[in-house]
N, C-alpha and C positions, 0 to 999 in steps of 0.2 A: 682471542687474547687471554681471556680467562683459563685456567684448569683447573677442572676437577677429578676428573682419574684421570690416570697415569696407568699404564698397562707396562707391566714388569717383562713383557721381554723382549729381545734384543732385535731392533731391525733395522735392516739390510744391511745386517753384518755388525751392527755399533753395539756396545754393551747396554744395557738397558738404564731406563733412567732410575736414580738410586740419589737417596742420603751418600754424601763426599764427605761433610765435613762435620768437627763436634759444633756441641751448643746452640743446638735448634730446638724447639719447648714451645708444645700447642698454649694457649694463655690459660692462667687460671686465677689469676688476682685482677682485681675491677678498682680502679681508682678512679673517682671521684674530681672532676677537672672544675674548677670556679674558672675564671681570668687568665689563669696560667695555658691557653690553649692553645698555645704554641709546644712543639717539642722535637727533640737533638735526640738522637738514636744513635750510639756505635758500639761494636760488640764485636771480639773475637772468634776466629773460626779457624779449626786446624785442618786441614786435607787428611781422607784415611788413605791417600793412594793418590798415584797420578792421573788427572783428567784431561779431556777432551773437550768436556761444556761444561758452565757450570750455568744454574735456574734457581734463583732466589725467591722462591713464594712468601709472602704479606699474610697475616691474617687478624681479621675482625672479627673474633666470636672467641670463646673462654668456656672452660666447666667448671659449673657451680659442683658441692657436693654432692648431687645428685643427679645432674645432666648437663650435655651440651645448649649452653647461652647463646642465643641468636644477639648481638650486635643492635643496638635501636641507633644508632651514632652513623653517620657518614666519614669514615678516615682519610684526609687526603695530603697524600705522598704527593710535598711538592717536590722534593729533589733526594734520589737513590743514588749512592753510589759502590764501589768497589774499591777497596785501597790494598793493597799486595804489600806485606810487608818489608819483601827481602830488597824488590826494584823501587819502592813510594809511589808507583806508578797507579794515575786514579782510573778507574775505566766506569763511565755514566752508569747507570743502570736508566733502561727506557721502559714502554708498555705501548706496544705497536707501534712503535715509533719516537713517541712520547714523553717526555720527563714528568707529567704530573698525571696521578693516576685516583681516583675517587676508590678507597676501598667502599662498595656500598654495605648498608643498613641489612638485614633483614634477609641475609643469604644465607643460601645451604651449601656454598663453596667451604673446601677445606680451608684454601689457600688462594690468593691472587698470583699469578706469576709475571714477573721482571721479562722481559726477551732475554733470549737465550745469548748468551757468552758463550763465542766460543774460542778455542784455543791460538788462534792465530791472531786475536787481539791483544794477547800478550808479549810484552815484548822479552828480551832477554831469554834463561833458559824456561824447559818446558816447566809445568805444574809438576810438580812431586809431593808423594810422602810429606806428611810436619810441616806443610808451608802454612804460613799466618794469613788469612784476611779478614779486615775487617768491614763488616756492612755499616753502613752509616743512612742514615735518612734524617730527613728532616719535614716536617709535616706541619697538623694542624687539625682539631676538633669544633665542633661550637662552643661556645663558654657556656657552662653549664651542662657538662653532658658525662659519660661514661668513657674511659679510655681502661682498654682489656691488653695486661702486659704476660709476659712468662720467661723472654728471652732475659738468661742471666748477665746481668754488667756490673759486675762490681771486681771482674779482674784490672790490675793495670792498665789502665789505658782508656777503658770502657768508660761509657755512662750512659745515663737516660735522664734526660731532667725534662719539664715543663714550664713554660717562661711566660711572659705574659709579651702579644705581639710586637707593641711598642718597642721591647728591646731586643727587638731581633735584629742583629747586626748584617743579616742581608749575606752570608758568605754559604759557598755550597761544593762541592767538588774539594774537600778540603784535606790535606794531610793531617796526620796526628789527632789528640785531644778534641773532644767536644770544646768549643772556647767558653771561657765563662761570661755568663750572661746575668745581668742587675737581677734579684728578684726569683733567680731559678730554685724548681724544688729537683732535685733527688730522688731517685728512686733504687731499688735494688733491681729491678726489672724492667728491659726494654718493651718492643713491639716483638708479639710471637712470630717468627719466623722457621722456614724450613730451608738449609741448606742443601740443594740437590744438584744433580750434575749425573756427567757420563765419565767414567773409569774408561782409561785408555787401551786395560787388559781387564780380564777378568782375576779374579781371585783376592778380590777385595772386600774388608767388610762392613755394611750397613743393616744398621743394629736399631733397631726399633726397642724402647722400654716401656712397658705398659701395667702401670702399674699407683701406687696411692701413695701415702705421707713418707712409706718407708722406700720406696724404688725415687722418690721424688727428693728427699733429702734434709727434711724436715727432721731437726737435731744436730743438721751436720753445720757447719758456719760456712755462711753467705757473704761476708762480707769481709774483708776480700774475698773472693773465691777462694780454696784452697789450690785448684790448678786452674788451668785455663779452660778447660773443657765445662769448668762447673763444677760446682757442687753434689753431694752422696754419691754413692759408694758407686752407683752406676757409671755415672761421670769420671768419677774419680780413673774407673779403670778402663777411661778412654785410652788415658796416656801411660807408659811406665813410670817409675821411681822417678826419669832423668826431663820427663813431659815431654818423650817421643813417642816414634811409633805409636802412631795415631790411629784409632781405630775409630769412624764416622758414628754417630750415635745422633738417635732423636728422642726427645722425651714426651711421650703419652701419658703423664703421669701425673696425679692431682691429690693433694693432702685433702684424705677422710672421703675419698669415694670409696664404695666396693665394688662388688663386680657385675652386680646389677648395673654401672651405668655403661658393659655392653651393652644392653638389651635389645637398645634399638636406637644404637648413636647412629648418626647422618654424618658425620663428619671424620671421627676419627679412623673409619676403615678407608678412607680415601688413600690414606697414608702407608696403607699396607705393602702396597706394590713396591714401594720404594726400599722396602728390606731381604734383606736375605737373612735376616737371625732377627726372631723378637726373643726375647726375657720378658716374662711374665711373675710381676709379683703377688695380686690381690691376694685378699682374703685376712687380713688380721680385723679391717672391719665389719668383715662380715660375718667373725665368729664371737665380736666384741670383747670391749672388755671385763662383762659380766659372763660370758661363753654362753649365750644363748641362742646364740648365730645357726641355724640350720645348714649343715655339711653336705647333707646329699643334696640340697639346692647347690651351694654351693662349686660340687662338685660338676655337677651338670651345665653351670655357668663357665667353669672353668673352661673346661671344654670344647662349650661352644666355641670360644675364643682363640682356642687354639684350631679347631677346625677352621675356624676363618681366616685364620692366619694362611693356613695348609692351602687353601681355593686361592689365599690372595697370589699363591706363588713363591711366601716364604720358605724359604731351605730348611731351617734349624729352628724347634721352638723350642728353648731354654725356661726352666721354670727353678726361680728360688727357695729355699726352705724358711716356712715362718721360723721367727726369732722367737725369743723370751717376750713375755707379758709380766711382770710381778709389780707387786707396790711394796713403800717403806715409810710408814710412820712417819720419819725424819727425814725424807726428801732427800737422802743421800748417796742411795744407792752403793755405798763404797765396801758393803760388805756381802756375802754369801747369808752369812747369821741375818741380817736387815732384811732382807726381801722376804716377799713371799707370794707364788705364784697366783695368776687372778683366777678363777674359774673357767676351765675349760682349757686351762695353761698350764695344766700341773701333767702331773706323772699319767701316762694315759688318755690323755683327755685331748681335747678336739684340736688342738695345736699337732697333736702327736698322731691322731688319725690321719690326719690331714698331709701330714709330711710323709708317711706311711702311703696314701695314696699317691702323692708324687712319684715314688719310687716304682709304684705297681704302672704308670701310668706310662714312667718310662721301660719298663719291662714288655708291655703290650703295644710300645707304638707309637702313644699317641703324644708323648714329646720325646726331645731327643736327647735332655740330659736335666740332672737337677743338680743347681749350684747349689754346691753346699757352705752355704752362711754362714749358717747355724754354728759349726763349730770354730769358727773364728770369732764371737763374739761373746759365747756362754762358758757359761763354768767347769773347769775339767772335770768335775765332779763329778757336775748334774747338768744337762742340756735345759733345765726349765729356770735355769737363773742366770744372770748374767755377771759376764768375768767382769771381777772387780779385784781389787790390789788396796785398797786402804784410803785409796783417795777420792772423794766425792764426785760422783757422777763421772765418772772414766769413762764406762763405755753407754751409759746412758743417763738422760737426764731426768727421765719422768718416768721410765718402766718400761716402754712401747718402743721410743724410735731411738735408735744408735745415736750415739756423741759423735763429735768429728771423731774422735778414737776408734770410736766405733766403727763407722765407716771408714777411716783408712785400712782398717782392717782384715775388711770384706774383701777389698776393691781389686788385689789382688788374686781372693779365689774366683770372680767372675770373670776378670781379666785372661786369667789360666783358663777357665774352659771354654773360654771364645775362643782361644787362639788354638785350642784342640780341633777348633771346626775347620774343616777343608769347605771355605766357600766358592762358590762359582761365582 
């Protein structure tokens, strides 16, 4: 009933199992439950391609800035479901059988898995391309305990709140909206989840991002979401300009790790199997913002990561270009004159080794292309500062991480060289 690997390929002729759909997100924020330890989960999901099954994994555990958080909490899914936008059509979600499922304490599981969906439970036409669904759950913690979120809800429609059980109005299997409940709090993030499933042909893509504040989205605006897919730059170019053509994505990503918390996770290479392109961000924390950061560690880390990607079966290891670092006296960032690079971000210096080693690294092999960021968000000038126009904090807010501006901007240079990739 449980899963923990998933082995990426394809048997007895079915394509293998894969990320389908966007807005999947290991946890990385720990809230704090008093009384309110009831909670309503729904959250948007778009198809990158047409399926055959689809496998909704659950997860109990979070990274802190430094490592993967083992869960001390019991989670229990009293009632999962499936809602299909285009039909209203509910279809349960079970666990061998099951509608209520104990995510446990204390495990080195990725993910819990739903029973498999599979495609003849749907009624109307097949799954395609841009279909919406939304997961919904409804659950229940001890009072007084930890509850570990990541999945983004703050698009239309979405939410995640916490209630206290008394007014829990008892409904399950339900259309539309979370209903409102006396006493509920809000959150910007649901329960971490993985949207998976099997592609009815090949040549679809599942996008693994692995990456820290900057691949994660921090700076960009959360609430609303700006697209459905989620928030930064990565999300962002789940979708095009029109929020079609859907490209599957999952986010491995947690503000203010580096890349030391590869070193020796348990959890997040479970996930590996399930892509055929990662995008790789780290390393702005690991060369800080005083530039003291050790490179050739770094680079050796890098690496490894990507080799591991290489074993798990991924196709394509995509690596982005650090950004600008500068500071400004007057927190305004709106001029070129204002800034001024941090150490180790200037002209030469380890921001610019580093991007230079990208290059070489795709030269020899060991990834297959480097997004280039960078120049969509820096000065035409000078790459060590960032483009600004007059107006405060445009394309960033504190020096480090992209504004919404910022990120919209990216969103289509990563967008273009996914869609360069011939996946299988």
């Amino acid at each position: 009933m449980l899963l923990c690997v998933v082995l990426g390929s394809s048997v007895f002729g079915r394509e293998p199992l894969r990320i389908v759909a966007t807005g999947g997100r290991m946890g990385h924020d720990i809230s704090k439950i008093s009384t309110n330890s009831s909670f309503r989960h729904r959250t948007p999901h778009v198809l990158g391609g047409p399926v055959d099954e689809i496998l909704i994994g659950f997860m109990n555990w979070a990274h802190s800035y430094t490592a993967e958080v083992v869960s001390a909490t019991d989670v229990t899914i009293e009632y999962a479901w499936l809602e299909r936008e285009s039909t209203h059509q509910v279809v349960p979600l079970t666990f061998g059988g099951k509608r209520q499922f104990v995510m446990p304490a204390n495990s080195e599981d990725a993910y819990f898995s739903a029973d498999v969906i599979e495609s003849s439970v749907w009624t109307g036409k097949p799954l395609v391309q841009d279909e919406v669904f939304w997961v919904n759950i409804k659950g229940h913690v001890p009072d007084e305990s930890k509850l570990y979120t990541g999945t983004p809800a703050t698009w239309p429609g979405a939410k995640f709140i916490a209630y206290d059980p008394a007014n829990d109005p008892g409904t399950y299997d339900t259309i539309g909206p979370v209903p409102s409940i006396a006493g509920a709090k809000s959150y910007y993030k649901g329960i971490p989840l993985v949207f998976a499933g099997r592609y009815s042909e090949p040549g679809h893509f599942s996008v693994i991002g692995i990456g820290d504040s900057i691949l994660q989205g921090t700076g960009d605006r959360e609430n609303p979401a700006p697209v459905i897919a989620g928030f930064s730059f990565f999300n962002r170019a789940a979708v095009d300009e029109k929020g079609t053509h859907a490209i599957a994505m999952f986010n491995l990503t947690r503000h203010a790790v580096a890349s030391s918390c590869w070193k020796s996770p348990v959890r997040m290479p479970q996930f590996l199997p399930l892509a055929n392109v990662v995008v790789e961000e780290l390393g702005t924390n690991d060369i800080g913002k005083n530039g003291t950061g050790d490179t050739k560690a770094l680079q050796t880390r890098l690496e490894g990561i990507w080799d591991r990607a290489r074993k798990a079966g991924v196709q394509y290891v995509l690596r982005t270009q650090l950004l600008p670092r500068t500071t400004d006296a007057k927190y305004t960032w709106a001029s070129k004159a204002v800034q001024t690079p941090c150490p180790g971000w200037d002209d030469g210096g380890k921001r610019d080794l580093m991007n230079g080693f990208f290059d070489k690294a795709k030269s020899d092999g060991k990834i297959d292309g480097v997004v280039e960021t960078l120049g969509a968000v820096c000065d035409s000038t000078d790459t060590h500062y960032w483009l600004s126009n007059g107006t405060a904090k445009y394309f960033t807010g504190d020096g480090t991480h992209a504004s919404a501006a910022g990120n919209a901007a990216m969103a289509p240079v990563l967008r273009k060289a996914l869609l360069a990739l011939d996946v299988k």
